[in-house]
Backbone of each chain as ProteinMPNN parsed JSONL, in Angstrom:
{"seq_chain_A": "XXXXXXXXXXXXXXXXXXXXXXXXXXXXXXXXXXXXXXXXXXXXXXXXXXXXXXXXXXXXXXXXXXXXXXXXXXXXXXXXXXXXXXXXXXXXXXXXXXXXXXXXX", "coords_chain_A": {"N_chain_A": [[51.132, 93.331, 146.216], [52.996, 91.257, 148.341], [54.701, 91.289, 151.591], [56.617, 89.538, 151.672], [57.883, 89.556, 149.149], [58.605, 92.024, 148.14], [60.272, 92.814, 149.829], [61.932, 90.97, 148.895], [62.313, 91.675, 146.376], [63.462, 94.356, 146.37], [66.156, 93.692, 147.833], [67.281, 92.363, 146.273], [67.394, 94.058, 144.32], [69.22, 96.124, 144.952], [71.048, 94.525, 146.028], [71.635, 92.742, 144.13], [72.062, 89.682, 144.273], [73.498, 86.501, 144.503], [72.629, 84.401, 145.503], [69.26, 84.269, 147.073], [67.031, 83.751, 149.736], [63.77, 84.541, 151.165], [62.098, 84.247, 153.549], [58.755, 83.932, 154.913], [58.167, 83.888, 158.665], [55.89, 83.607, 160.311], [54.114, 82.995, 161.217], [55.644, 81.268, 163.288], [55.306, 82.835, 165.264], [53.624, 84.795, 167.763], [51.407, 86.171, 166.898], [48.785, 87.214, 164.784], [46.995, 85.953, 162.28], [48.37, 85.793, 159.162], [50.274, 88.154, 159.615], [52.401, 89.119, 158.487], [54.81, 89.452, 159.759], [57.099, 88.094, 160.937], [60.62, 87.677, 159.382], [62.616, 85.491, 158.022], [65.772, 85.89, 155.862], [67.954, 85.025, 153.866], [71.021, 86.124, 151.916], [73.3, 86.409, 149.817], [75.754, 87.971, 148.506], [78.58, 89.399, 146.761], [78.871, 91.993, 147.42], [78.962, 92.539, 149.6], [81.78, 91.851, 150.64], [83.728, 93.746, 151.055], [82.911, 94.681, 153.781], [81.887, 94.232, 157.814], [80.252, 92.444, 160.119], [78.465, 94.023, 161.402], [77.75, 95.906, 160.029], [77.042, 95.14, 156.879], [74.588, 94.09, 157.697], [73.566, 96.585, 158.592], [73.664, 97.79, 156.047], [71.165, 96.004, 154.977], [69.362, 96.238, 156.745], [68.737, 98.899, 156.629], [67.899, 99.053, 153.772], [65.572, 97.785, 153.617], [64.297, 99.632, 155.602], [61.612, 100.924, 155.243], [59.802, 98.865, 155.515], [60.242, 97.92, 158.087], [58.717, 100.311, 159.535], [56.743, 99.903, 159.166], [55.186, 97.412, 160.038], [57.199, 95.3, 159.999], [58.867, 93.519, 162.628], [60.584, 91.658, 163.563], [63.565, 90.637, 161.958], [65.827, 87.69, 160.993], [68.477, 87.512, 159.864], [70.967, 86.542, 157.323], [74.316, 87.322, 156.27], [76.183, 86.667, 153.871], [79.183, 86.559, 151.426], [79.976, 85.198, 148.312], [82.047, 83.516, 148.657], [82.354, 83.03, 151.156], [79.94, 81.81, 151.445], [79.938, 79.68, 150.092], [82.073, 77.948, 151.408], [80.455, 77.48, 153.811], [78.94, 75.498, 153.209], [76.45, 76.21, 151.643], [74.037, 76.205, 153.559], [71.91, 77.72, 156.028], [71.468, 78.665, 159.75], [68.459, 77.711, 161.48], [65.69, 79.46, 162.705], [64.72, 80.827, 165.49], [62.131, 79.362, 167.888], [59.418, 81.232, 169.282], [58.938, 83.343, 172.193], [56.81, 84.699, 173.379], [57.398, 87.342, 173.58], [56.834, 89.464, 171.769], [54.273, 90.018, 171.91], [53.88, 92.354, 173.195], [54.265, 94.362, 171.242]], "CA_chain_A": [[52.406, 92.631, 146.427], [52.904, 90.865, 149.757], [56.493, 91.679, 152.235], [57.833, 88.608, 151.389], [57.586, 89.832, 147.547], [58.784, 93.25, 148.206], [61.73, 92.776, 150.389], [62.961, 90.371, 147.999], [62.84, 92.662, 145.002], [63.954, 95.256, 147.347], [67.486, 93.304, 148.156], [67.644, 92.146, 144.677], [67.618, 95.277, 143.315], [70.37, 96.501, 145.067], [72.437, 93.945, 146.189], [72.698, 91.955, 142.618], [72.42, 88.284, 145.399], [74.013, 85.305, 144.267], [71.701, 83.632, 146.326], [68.517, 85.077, 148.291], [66.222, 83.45, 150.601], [62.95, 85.774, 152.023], [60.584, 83.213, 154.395], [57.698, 84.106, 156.167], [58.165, 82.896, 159.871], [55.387, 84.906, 161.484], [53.458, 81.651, 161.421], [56.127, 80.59, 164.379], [55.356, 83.505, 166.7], [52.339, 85.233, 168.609], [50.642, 87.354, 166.16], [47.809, 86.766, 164.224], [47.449, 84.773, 160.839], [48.868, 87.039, 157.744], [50.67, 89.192, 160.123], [54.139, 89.617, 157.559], [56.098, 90.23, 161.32], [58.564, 87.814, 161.666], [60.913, 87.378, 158.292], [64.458, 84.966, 157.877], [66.256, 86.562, 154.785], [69.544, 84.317, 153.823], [71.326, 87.052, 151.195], [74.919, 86.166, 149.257], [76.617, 88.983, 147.749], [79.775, 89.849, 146.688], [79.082, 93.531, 147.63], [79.626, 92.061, 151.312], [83.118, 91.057, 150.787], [84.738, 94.525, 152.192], [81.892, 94.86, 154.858], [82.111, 93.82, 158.773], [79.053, 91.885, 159.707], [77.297, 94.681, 161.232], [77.478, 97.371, 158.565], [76.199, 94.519, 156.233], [72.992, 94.273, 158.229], [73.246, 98.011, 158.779], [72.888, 98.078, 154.47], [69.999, 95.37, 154.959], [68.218, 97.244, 157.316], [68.063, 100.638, 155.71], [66.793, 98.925, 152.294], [64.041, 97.844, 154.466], [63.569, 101.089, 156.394], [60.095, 101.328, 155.021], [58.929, 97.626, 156.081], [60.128, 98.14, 159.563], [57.988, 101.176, 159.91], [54.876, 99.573, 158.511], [54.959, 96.441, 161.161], [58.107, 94.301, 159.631], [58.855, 93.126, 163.41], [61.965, 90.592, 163.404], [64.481, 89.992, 160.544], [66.401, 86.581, 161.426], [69.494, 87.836, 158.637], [72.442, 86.171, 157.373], [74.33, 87.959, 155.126], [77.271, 85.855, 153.219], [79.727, 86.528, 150.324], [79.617, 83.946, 147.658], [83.141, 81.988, 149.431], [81.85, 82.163, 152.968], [78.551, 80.834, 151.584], [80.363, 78.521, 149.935], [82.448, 77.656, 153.12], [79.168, 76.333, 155.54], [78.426, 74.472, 152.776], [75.294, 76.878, 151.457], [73.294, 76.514, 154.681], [71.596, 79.165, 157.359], [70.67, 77.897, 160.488], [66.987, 77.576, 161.671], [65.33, 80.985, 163.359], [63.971, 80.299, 167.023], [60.872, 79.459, 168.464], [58.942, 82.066, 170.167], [58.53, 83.227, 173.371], [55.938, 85.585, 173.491], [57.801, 88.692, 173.925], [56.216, 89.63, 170.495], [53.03, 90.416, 172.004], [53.77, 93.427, 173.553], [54.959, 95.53, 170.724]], "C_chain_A": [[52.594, 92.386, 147.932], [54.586, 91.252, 150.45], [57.078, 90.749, 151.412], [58.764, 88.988, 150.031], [58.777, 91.195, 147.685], [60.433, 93.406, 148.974], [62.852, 92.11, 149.672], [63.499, 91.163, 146.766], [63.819, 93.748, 145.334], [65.824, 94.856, 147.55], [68.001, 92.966, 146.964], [68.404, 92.999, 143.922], [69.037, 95.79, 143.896], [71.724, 95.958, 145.345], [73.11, 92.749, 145.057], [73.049, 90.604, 143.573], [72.949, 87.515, 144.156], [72.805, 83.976, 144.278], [70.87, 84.059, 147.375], [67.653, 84.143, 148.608], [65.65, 84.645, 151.265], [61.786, 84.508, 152.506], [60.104, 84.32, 155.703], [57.743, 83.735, 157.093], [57.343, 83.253, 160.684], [54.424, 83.825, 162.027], [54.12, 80.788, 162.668], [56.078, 81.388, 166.065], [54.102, 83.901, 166.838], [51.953, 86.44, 168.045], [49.941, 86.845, 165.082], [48.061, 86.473, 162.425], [47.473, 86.111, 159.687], [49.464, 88.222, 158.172], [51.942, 89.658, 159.179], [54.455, 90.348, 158.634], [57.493, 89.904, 161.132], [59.07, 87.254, 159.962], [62.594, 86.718, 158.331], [64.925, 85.412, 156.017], [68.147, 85.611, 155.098], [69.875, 85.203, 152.478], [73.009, 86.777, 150.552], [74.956, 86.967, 148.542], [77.605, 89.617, 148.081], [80.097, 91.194, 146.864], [79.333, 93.279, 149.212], [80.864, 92.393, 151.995], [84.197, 92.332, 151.663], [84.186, 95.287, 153.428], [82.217, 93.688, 156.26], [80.475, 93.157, 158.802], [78.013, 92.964, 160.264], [76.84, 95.577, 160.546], [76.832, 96.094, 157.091], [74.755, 94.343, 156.971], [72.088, 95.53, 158.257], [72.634, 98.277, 157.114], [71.986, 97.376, 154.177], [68.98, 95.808, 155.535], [67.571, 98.155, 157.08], [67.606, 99.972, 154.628], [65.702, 98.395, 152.931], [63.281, 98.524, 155.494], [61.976, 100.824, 156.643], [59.411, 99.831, 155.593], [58.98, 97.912, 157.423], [59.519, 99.389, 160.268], [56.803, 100.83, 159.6], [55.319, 98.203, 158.763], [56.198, 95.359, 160.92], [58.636, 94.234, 161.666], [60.625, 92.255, 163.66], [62.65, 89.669, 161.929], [65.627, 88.815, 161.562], [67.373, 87.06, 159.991], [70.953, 86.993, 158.593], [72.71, 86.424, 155.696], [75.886, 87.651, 154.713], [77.691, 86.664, 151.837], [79.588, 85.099, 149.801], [80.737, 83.022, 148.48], [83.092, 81.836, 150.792], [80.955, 81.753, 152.967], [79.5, 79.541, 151.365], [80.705, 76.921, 151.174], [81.362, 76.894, 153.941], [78.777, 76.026, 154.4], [76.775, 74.678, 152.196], [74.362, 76.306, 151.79], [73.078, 77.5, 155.812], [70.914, 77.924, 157.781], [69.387, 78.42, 160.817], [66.925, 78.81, 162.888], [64.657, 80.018, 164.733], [63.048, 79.906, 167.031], [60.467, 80.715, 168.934], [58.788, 82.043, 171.293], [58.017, 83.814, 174.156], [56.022, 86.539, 173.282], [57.146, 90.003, 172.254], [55.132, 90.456, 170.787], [52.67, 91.809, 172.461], [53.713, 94.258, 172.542], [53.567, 95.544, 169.636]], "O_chain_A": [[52.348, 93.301, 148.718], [55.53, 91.457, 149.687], [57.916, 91.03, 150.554], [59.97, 88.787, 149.888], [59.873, 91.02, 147.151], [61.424, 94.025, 148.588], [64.06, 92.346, 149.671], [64.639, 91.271, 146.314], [64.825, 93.99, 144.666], [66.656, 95.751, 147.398], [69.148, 93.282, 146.648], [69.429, 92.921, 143.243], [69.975, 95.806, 143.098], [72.865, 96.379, 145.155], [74.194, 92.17, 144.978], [74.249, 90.361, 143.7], [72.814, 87.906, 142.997], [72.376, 83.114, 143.512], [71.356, 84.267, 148.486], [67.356, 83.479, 147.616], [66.311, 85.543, 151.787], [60.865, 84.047, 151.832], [60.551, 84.978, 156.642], [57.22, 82.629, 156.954], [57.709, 83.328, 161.856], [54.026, 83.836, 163.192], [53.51, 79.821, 163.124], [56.42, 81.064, 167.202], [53.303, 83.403, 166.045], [52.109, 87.549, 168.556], [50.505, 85.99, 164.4], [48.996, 86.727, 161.666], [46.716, 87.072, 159.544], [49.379, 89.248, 157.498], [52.345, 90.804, 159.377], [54.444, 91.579, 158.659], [58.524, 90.577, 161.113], [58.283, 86.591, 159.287], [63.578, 87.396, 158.625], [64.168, 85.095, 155.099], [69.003, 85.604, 155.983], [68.931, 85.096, 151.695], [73.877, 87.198, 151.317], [74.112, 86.887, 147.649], [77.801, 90.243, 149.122], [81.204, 91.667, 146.609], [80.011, 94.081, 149.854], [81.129, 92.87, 153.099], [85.062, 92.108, 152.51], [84.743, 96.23, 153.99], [82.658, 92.561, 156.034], [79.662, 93.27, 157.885], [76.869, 92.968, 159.811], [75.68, 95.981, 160.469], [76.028, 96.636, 156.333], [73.799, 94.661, 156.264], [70.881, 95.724, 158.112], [71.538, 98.781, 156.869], [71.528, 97.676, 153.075], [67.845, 95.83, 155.058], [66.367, 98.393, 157.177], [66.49, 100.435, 154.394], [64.661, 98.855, 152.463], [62.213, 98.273, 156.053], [61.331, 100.616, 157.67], [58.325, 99.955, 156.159], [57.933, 98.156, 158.024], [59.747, 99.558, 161.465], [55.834, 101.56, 159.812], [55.862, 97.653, 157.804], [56.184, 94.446, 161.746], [58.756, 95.414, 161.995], [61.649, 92.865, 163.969], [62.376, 88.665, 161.272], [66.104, 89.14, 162.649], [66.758, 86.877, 158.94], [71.774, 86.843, 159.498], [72.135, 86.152, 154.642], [76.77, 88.353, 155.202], [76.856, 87.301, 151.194], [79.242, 84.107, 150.443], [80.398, 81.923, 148.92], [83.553, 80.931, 151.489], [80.544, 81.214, 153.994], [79.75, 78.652, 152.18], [80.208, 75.853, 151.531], [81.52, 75.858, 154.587], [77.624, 76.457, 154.437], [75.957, 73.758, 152.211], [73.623, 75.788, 150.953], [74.012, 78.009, 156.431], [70.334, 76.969, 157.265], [69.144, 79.575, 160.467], [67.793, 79.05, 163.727], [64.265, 78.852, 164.787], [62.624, 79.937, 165.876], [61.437, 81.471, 169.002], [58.496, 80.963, 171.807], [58.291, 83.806, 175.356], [55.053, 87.113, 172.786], [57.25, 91.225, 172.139], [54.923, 91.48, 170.136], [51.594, 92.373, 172.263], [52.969, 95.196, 172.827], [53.467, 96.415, 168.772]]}, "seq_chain_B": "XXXXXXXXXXXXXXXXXXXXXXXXXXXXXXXXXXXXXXXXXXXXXXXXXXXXXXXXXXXXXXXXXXXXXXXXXXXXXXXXXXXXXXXXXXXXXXXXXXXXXXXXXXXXXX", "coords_chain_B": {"N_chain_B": [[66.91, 112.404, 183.467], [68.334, 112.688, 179.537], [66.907, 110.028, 177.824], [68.672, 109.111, 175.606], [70.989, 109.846, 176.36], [71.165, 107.864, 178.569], [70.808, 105.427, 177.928], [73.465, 105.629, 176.788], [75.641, 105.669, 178.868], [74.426, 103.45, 180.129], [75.848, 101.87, 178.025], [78.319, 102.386, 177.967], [79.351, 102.091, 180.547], [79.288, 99.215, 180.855], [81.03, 96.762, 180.489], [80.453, 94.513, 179.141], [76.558, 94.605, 177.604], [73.756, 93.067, 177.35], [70.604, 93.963, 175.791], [67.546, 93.202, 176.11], [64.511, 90.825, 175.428], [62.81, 90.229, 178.006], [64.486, 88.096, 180.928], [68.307, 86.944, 181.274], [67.123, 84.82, 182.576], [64.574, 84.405, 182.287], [64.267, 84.311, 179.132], [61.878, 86.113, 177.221], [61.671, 86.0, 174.531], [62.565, 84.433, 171.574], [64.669, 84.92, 169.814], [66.612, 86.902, 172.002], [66.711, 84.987, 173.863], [68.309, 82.825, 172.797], [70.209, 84.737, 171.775], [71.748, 85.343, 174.766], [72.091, 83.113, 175.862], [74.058, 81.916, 174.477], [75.967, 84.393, 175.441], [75.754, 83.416, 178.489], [77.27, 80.988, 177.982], [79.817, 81.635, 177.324], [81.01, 82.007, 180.159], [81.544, 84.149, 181.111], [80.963, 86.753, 183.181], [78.173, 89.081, 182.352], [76.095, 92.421, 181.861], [72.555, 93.244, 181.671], [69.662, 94.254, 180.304], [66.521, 94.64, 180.25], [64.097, 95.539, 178.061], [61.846, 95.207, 177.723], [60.66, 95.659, 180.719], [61.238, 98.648, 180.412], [60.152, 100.979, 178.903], [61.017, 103.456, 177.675], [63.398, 102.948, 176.713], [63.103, 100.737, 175.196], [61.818, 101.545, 173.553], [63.537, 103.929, 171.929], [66.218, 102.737, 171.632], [66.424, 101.448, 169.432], [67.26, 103.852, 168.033], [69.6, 104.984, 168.493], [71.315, 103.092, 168.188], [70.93, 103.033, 165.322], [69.855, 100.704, 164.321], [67.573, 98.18, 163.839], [65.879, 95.874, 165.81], [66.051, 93.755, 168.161], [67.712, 91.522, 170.725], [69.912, 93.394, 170.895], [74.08, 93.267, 171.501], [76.224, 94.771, 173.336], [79.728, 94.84, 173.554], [82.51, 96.347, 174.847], [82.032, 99.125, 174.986], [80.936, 98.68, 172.103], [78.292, 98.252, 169.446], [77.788, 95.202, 168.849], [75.77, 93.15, 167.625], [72.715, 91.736, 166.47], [71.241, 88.863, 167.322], [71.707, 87.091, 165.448], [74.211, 87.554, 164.41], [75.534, 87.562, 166.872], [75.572, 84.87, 167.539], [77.073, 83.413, 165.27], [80.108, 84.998, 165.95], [79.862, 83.546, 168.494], [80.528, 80.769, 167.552], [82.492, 80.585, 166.154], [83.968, 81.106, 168.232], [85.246, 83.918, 168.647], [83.534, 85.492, 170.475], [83.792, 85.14, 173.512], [86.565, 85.417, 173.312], [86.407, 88.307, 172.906], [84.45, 89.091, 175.164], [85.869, 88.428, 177.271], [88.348, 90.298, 176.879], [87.433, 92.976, 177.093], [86.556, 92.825, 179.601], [88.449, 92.523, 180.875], [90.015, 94.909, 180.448], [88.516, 96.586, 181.046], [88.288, 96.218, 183.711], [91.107, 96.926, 184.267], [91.34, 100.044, 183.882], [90.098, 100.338, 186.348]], "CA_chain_B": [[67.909, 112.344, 182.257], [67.981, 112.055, 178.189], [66.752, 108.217, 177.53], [70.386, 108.325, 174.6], [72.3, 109.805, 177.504], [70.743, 107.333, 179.315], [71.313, 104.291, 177.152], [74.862, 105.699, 176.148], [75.675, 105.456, 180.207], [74.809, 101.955, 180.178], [77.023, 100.486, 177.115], [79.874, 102.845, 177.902], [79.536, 101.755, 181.652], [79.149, 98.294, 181.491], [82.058, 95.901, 179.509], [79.04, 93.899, 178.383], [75.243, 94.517, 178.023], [72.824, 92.904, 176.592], [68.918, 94.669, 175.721], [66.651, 91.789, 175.624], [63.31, 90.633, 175.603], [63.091, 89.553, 179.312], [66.178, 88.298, 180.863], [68.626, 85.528, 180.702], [66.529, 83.553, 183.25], [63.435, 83.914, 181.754], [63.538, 85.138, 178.568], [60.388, 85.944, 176.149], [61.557, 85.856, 172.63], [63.476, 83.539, 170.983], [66.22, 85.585, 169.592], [66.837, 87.119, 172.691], [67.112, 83.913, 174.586], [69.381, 82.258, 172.165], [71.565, 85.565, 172.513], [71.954, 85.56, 175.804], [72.66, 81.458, 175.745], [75.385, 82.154, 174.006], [76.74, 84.954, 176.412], [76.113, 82.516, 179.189], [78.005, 79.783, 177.47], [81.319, 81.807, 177.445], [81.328, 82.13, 181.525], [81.998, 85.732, 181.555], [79.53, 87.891, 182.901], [77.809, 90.071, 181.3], [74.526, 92.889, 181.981], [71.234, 92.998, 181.1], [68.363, 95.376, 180.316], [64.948, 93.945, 180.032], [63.28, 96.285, 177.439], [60.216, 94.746, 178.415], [60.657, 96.836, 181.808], [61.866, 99.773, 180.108], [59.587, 101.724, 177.627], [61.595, 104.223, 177.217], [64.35, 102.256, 176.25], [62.172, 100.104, 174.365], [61.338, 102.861, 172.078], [64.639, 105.026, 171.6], [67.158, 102.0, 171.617], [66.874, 101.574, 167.71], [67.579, 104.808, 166.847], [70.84, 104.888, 169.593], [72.339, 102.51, 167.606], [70.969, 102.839, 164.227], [69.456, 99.087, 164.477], [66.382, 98.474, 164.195], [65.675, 95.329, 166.101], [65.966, 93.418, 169.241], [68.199, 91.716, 171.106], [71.37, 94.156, 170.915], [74.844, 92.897, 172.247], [77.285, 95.792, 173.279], [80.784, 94.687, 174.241], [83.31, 97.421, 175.224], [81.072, 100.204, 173.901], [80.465, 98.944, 170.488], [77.536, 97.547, 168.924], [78.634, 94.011, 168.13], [74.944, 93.129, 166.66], [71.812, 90.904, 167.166], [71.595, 87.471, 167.572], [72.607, 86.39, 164.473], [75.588, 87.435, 164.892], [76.278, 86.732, 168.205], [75.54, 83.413, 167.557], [78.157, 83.576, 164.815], [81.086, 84.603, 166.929], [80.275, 82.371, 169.289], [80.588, 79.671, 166.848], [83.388, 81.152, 165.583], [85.363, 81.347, 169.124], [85.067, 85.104, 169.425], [82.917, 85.705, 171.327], [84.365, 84.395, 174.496], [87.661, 86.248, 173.563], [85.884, 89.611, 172.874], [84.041, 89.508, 176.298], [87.281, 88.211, 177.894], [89.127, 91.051, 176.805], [86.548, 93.859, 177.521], [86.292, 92.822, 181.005], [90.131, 92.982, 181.258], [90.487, 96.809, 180.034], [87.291, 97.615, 182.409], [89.365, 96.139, 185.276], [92.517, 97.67, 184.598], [90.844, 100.972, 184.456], [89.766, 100.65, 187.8]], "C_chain_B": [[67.227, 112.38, 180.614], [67.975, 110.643, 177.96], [68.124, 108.23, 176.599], [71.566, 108.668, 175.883], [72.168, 108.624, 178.177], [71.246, 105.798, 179.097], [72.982, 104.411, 176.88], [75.547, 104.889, 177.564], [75.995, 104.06, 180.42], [75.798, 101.287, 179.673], [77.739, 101.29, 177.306], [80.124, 102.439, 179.466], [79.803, 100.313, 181.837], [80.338, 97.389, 179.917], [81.312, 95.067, 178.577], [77.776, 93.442, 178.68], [74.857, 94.267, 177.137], [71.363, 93.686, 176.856], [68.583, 93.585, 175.126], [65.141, 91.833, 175.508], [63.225, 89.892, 176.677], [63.888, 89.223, 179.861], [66.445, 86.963, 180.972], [67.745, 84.559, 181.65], [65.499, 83.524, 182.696], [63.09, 84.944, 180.693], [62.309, 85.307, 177.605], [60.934, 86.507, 174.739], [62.652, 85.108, 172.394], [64.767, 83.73, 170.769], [67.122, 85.795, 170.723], [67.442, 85.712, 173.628], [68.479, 83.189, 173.717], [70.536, 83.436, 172.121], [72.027, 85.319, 173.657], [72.54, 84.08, 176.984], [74.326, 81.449, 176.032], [76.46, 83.035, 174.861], [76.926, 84.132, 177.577], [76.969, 81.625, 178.972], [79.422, 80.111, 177.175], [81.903, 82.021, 178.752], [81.938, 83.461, 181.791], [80.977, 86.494, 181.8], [79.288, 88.803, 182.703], [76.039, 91.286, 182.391], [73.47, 92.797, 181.294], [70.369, 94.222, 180.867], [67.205, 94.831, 179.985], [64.072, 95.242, 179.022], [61.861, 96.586, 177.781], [59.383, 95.522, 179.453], [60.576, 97.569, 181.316], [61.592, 100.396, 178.792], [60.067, 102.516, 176.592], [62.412, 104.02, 176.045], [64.482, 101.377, 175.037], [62.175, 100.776, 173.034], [62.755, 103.875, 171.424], [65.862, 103.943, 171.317], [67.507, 102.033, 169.753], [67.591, 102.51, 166.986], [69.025, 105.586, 167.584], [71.801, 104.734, 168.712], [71.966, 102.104, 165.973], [70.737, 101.044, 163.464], [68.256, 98.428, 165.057], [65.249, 97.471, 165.281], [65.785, 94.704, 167.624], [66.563, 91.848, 169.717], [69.456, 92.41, 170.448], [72.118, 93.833, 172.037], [75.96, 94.21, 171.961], [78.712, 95.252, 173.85], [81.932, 95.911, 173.975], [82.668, 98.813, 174.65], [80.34, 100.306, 173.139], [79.103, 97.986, 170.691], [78.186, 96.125, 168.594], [77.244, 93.343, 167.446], [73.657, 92.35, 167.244], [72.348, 89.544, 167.375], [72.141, 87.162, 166.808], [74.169, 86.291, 164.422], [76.72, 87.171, 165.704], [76.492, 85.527, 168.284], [77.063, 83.247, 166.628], [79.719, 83.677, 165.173], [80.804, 84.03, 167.618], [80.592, 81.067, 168.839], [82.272, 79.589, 166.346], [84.761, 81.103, 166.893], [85.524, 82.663, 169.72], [84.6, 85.647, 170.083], [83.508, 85.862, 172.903], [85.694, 85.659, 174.314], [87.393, 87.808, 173.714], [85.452, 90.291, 173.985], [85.113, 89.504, 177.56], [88.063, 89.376, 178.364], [88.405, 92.947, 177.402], [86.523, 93.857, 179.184], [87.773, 93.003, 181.607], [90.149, 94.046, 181.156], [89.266, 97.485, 180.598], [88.078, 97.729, 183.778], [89.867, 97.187, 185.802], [92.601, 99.382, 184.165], [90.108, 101.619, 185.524], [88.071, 101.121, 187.241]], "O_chain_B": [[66.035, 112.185, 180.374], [69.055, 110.055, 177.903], [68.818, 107.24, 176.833], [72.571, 108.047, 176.227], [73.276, 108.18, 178.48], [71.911, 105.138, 179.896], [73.679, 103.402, 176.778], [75.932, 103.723, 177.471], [77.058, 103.514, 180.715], [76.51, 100.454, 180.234], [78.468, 101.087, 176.335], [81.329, 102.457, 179.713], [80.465, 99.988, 182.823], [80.242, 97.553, 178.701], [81.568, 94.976, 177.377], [77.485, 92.521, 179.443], [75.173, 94.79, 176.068], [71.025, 93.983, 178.001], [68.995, 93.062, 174.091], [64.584, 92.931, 175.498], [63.561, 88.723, 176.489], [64.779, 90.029, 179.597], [65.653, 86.024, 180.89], [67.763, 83.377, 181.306], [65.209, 82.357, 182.428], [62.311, 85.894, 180.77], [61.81, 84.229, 177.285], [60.445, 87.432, 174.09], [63.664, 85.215, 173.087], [65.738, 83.121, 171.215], [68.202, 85.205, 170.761], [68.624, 85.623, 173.961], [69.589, 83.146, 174.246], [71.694, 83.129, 172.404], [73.179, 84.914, 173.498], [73.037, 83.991, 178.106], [75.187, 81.227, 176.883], [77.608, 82.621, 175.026], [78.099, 83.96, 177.909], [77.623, 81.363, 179.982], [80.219, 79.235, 176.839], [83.117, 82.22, 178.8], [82.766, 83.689, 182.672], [80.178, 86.903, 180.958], [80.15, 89.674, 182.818], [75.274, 90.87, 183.261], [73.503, 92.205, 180.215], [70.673, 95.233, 181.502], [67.302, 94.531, 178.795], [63.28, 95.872, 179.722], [61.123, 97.548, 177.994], [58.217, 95.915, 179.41], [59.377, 97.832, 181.411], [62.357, 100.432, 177.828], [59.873, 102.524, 175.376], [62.353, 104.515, 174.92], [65.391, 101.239, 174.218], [62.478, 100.497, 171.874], [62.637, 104.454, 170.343], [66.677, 104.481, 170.568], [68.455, 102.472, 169.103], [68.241, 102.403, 165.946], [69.407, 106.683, 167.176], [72.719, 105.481, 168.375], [72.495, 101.15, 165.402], [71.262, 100.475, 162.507], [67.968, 98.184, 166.229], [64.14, 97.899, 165.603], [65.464, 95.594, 168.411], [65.992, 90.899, 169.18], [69.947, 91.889, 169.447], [71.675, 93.877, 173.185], [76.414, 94.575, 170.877], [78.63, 95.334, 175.076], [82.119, 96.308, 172.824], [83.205, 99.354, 173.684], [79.448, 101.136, 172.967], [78.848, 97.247, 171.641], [79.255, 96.156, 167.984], [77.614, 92.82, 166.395], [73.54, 92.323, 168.469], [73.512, 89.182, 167.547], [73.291, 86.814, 167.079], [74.985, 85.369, 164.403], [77.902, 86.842, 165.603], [77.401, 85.02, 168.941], [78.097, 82.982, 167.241], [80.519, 82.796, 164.861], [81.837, 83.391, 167.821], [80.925, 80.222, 169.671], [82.988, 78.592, 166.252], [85.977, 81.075, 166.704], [85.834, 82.814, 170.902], [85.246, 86.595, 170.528], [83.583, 87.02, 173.313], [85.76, 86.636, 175.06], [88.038, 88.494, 174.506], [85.675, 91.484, 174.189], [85.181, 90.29, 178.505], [88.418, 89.625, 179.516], [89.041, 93.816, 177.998], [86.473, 94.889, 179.854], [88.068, 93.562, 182.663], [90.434, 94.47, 182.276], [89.063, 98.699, 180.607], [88.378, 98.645, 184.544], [89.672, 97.943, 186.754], [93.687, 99.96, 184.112], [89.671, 102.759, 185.683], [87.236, 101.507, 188.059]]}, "name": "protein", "num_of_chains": 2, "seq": "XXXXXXXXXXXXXXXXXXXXXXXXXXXXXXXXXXXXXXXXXXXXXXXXXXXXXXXXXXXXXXXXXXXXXXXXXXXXXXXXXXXXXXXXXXXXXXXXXXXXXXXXXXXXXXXXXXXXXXXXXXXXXXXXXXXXXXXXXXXXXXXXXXXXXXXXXXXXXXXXXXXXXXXXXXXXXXXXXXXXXXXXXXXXXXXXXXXXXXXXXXXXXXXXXXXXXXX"}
């Protein structure tokens, strides 16, 4: 089973999404081909709704504890209830370019 | 020193620091740069930490603030989050008022 695979089941499972997005972006930064580094995760759930935005990342982060110890690198996260997805019109904006700083770590 | 004393020091010293990947003039990662945009783009200034420099810092910052990633924006103490979010309030307007107000109640504590 590949990250992309795993993180998704992973958020699934607990957060019951609405709507999940898990892309590969590792293909946009400075690490070699099949690295599963860099990952954008767009996530809608109504378990959000009495969460600030960083304690929702904080409960995205810990269910991926285990990736970010075994090389997960940069999560690009946006983490919506179903009426503030609604709201922007169910769009996330586009993750950066790179700019090397990748290479060190 | 302890590198958390060390780090604490900073975000309880400074009204607002960013930990980046290089700094706002030249930075090296994406996120980071587009954070640090965004702090520029409310005309309040802000600090910096270059991770990049700072191994230590590098390495112990995550587990400071219980976050596992890179750039982190602190205003008045707190965690306020990575980019994503920063970007967010700044979109949002808060941003600007958040750093505003932080730098006021640093002031007027001398």
């Amino acid at each position: 089973m590949n990250r992309q695979t795993r993180i998704a089941n992973a958020l699934a499972q607990a957060l019951h999404p609405q709507h999940l997005e898990v892309e590969d972006e590792s293909h946009m930064h400075a690490v070699p081909v099949g690295a599963e580094s860099h990952f954008k995760v767009v996530v809608v759930s109504e378990q959000f709704g009495s969460h600030g935005l960083v304690a929702r990342h904080r409960v995205v982060n810990r269910l991926l504890q285990g990736e970010f110890d075994h090389g997960l690198h940069a999560l690009a996260l946006h983490t919506w209830t179903p009426d503030e997805w609604r709201e922007k019109g169910g769009a996330a904006p586009a993750s950066p370019p790179c700019r090397g700083g990748s290479k060190t770590r | 020193m302890d590198v958390l004393a060390r780090i604490d020091g900073q975000v309880k010293h400074s009204p607002i620091v960013i930990y980046m990947k290089g700094t706002p003039q030249f930075p090296q990662c994406g996120f980071s740069m587009r954070a640090a945009t965004a702090l520029k783009e409310c005309g309040v200034p802000f600090d910096y930490v270059n991770v990049l420099d700072d191994p230590e810092v590098f390495q112990n910052l995550p587990r400071y603030a219980d976050w596992p990633t890179f750039p982190q924006i602190y205003i008045g103490g707190e965690l306020v989050g990575g980019c994503d979010i920063t970007l967010e309030l700044h979109a949002s307007g808060e941003l600007k008022q958040m750093m505003a107000a932080a730098v006021a109640k640093a002031a007027s504590q001398g």
